[in-house]
C-alpha positions as a Markdown table, in Angstrom:
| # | Residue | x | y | z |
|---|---|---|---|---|
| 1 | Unk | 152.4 | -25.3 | -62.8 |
| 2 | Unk | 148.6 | -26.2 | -61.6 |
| 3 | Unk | 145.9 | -25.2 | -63.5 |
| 4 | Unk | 144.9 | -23.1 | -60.3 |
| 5 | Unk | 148.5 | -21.6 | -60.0 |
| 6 | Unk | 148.8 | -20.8 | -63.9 |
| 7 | Unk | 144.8 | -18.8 | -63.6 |
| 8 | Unk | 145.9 | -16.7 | -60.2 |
| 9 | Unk | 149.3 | -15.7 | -62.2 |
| 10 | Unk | 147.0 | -14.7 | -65.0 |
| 11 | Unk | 144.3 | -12.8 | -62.6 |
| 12 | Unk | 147.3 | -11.1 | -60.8 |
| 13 | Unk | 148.9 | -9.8 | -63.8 |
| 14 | Unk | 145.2 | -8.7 | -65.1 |
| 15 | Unk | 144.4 | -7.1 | -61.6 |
| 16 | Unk | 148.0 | -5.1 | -61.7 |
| 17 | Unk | 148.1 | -3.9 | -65.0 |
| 18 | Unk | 144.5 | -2.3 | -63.9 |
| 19 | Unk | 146.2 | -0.9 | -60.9 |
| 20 | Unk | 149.3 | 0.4 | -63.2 |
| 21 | Unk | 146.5 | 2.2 | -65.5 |
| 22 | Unk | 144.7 | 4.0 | -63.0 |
| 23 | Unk | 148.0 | 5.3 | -61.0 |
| 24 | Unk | 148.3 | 7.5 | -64.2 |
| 25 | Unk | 145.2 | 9.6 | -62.9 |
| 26 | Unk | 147.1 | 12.7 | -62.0 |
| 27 | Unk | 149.5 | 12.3 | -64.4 |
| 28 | Unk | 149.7 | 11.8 | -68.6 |
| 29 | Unk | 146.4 | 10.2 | -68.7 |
| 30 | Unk | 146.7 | 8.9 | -72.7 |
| 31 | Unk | 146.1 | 5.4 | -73.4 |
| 32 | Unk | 149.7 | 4.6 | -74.0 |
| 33 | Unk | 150.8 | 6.4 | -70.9 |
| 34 | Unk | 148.3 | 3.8 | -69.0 |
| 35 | Unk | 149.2 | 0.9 | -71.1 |
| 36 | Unk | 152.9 | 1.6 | -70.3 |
| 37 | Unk | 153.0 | 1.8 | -66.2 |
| 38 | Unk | 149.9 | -1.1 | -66.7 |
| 39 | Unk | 152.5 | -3.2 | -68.3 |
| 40 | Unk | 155.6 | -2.2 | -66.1 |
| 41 | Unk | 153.2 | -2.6 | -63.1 |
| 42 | Unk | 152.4 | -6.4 | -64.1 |
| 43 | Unk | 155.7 | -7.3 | -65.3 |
| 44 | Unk | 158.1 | -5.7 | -63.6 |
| 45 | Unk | 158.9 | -7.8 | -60.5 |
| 46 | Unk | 158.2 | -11.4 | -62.3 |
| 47 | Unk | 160.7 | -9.9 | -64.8 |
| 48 | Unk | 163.0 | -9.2 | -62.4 |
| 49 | Unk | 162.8 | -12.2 | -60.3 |
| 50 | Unk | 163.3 | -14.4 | -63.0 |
| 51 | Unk | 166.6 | -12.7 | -63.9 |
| 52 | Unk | 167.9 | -13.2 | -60.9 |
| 53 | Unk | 167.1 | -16.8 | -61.0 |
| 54 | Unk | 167.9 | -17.3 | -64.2 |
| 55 | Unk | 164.6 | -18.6 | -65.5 |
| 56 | Unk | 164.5 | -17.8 | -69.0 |
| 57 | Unk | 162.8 | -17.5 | -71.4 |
| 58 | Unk | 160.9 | -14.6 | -69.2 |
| 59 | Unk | 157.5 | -15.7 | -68.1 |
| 60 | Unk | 155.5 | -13.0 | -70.2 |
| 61 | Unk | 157.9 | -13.6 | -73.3 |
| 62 | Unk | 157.2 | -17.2 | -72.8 |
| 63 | Unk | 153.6 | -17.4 | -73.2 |
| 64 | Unk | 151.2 | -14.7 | -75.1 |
| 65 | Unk | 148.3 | -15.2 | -72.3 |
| 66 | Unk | 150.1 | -13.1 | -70.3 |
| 67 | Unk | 150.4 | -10.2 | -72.8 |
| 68 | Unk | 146.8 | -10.6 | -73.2 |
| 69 | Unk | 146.0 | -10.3 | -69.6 |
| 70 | Unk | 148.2 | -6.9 | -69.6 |
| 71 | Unk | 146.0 | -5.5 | -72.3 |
| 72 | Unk | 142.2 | -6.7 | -70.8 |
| 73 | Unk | 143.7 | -5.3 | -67.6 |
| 74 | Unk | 145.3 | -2.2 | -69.2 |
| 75 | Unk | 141.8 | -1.3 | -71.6 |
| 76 | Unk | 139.6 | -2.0 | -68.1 |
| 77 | Unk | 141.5 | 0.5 | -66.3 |
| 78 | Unk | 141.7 | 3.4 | -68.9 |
| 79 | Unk | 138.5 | 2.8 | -70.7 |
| 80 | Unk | 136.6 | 2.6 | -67.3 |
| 81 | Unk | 138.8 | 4.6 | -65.8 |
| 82 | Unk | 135.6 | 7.0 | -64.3 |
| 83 | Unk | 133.9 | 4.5 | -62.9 |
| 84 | Unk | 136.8 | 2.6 | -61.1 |
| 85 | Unk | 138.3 | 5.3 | -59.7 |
| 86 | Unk | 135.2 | 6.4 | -57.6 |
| 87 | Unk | 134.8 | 3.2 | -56.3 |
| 88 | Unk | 136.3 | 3.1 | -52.7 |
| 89 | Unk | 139.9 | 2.5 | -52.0 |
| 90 | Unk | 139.7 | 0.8 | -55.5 |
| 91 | Unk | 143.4 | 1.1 | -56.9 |
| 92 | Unk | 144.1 | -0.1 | -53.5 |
| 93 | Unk | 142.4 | -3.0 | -53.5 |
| 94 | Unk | 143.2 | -4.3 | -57.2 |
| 95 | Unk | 147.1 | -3.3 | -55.7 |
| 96 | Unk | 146.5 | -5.7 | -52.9 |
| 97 | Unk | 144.9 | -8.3 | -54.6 |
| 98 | Unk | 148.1 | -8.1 | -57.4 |
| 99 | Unk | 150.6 | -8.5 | -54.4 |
| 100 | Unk | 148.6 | -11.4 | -52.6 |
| 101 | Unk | 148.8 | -13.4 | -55.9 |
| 102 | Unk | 152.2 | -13.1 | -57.0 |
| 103 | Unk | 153.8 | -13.6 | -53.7 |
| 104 | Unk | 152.8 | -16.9 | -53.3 |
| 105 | Unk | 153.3 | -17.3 | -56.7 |
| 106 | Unk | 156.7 | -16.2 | -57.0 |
| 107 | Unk | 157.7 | -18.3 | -53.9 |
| 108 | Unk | 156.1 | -21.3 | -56.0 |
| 109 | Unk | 158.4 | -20.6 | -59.1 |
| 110 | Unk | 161.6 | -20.3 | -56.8 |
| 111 | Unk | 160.9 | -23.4 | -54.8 |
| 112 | Unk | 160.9 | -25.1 | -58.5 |
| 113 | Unk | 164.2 | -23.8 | -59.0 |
| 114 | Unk | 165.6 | -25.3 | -56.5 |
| 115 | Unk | 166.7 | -22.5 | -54.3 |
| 116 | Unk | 166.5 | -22.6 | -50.1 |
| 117 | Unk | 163.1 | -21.2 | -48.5 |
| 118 | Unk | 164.6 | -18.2 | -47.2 |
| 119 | Unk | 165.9 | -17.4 | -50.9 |
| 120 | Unk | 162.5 | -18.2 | -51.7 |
| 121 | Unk | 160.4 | -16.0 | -49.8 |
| 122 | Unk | 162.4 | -12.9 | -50.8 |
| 123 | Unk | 161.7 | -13.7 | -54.4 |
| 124 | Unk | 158.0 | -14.1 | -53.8 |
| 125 | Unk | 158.4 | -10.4 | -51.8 |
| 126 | Unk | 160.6 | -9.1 | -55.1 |
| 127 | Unk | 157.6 | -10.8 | -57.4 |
| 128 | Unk | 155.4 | -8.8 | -55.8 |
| 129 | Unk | 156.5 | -5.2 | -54.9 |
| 130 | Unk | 159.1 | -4.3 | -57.5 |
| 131 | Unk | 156.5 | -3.6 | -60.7 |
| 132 | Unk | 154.8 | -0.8 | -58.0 |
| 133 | Unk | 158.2 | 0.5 | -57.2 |
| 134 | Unk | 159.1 | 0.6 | -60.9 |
| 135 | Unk | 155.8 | 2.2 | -61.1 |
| 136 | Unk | 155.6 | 4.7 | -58.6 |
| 137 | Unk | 159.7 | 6.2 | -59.8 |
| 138 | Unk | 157.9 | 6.1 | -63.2 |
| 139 | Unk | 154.9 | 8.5 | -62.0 |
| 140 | Unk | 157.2 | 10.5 | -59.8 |
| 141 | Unk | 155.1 | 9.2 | -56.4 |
| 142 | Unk | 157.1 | 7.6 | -53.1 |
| 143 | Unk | 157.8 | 4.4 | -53.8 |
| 144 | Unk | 154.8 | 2.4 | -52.1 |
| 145 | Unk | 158.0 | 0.5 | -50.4 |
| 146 | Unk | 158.8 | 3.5 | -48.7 |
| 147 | Unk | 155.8 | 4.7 | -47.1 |
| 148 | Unk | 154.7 | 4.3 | -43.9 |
| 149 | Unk | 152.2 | 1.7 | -44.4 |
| 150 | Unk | 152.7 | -2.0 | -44.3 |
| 151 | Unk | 153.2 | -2.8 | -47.7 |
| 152 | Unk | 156.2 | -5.4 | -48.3 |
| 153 | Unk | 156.0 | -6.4 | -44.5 |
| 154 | Unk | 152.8 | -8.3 | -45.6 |
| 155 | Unk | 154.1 | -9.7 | -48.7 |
| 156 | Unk | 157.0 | -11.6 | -46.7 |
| 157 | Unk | 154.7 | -12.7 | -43.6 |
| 158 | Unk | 152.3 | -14.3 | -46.3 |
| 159 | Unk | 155.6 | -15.8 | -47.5 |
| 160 | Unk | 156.6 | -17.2 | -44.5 |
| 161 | Unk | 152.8 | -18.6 | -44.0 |
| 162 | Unk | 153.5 | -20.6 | -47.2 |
| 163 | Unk | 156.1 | -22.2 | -46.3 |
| 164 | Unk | 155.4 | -23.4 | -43.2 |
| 165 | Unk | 152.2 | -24.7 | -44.2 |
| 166 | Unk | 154.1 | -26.3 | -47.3 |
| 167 | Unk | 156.1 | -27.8 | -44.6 |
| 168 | Unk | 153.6 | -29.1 | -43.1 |
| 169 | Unk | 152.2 | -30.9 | -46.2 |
| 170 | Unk | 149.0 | -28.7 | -46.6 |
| 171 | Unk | 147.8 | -29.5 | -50.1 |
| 172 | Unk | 149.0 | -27.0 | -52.8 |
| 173 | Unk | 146.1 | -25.3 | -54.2 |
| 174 | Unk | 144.5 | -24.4 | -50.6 |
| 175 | Unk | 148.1 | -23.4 | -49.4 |
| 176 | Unk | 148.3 | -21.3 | -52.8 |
| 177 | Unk | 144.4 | -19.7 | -51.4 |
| 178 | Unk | 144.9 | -19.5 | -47.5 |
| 179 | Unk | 148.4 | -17.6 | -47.9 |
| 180 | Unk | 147.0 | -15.8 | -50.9 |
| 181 | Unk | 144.1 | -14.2 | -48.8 |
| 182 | Unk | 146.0 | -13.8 | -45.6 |
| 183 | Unk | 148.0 | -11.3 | -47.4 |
| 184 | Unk | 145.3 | -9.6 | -49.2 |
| 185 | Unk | 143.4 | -9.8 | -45.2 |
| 186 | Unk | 146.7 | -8.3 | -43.7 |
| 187 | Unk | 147.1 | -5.6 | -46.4 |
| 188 | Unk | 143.4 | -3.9 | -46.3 |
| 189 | Unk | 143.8 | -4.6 | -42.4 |
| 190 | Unk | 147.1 | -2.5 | -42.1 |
| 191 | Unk | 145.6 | 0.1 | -44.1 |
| 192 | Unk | 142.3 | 0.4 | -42.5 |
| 193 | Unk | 143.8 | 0.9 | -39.2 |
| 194 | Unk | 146.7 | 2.4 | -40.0 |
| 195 | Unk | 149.5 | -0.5 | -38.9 |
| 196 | Unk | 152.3 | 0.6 | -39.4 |
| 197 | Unk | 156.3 | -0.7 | -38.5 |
| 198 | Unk | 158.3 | 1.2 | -35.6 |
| 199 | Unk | 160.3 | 4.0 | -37.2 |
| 200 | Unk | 164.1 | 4.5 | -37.1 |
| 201 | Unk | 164.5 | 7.8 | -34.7 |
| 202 | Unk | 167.9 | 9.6 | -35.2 |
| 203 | Unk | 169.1 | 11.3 | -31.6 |
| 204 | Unk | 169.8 | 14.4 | -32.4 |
């Protein structure tokens, strides 16, 4: 792992355990309420992805840093909980930024195992949206998965992006960056104006 790859795993696990914190604003707003979706939030789909590749020991079991970057992100969220949450679209964007991060990042650690690009890609989408599913059944919200709004679709088009650039030989660390903001781009993009994927009509 790069020294750039091992800091935007750290920052995306920081910035997700913020967005897992301030999702319990309508809900059981104690500290260990936010500590608890925080923490599910920022390890629940690098937990599960590395299950299903068999990658142990588990990356936040593995090394402390990442515990630590749950907690600063976990006592941001709930101790400046007023501030953030005025702040324009701001669980969104700490959201956004978490899923830009560890889709890329997630493709990286399944490349290293060996498995195909397609395989690939669906982990990095798995790495990214399963800790806001977790979170959302948690809370008792719509899974962000199944909303209307582009949400995984931009996760595996940033995938996708990767690769082919990797492909193409374009040096890690700006791959890891271009692919990194195109979903965070795509993301605030699809919300803004509303994008959206065609919807399944049943004839009646």
């Amino acid at each position: 792992m790069t020294a750039l790859q091992y800091s935007l795993e750290l920052i995306g696990t920081f910035f997700f355990a913020i967005s897992g914190s301030l999702a319990i604003r309508d809900n059981h707003d104690d500290l260990f309420g936010a500590g608890f979706t925080g923490f599910i939030t920022a390890i629940g789909g690098g937990t599960l992805r590395d299950i299903m590749l068999g990658a142990y020991p588990l990356v936040w079991i593995g090394d402390i840093n990442f515990l630590y970057a749950i907690f600063a992100g976990v006592l941001v969220g709930y101790f400046f909980f007023s501030f953030l949450i005025q702040l324009r679209r701001t669980f969104l964007f700490f959201d956004s930024v978490g899923i830009s991060f560890f889709t890329i990042l997630g493709v990286e650690k399944a490349l290293s195992l060996g498995v195909r690009p397609e395989i690939a890609a669906i982990m990095g989408m798995f790495s990214a949206v399963m800790g806001g599913v977790m979170r959302d059944t948690l809370i008792n919200q719509i899974p962000v998965l199944f909303r209307k709004e582009i949400y995984a679709t931009a996760c595996l088009a940033g995938a996708v992006l990767y690769l082919a650039l990797y492909r193409f030989g374009v040096e890690r660390n700006t791959n890891l960056i271009i692919s990194s903001i195109f979903i965070l781009a795509f993301r605030l993009l699809a919300v803004k104006y509303k994008l959206a994927l065609p919807s399944l009509k049943r004839s009646s």
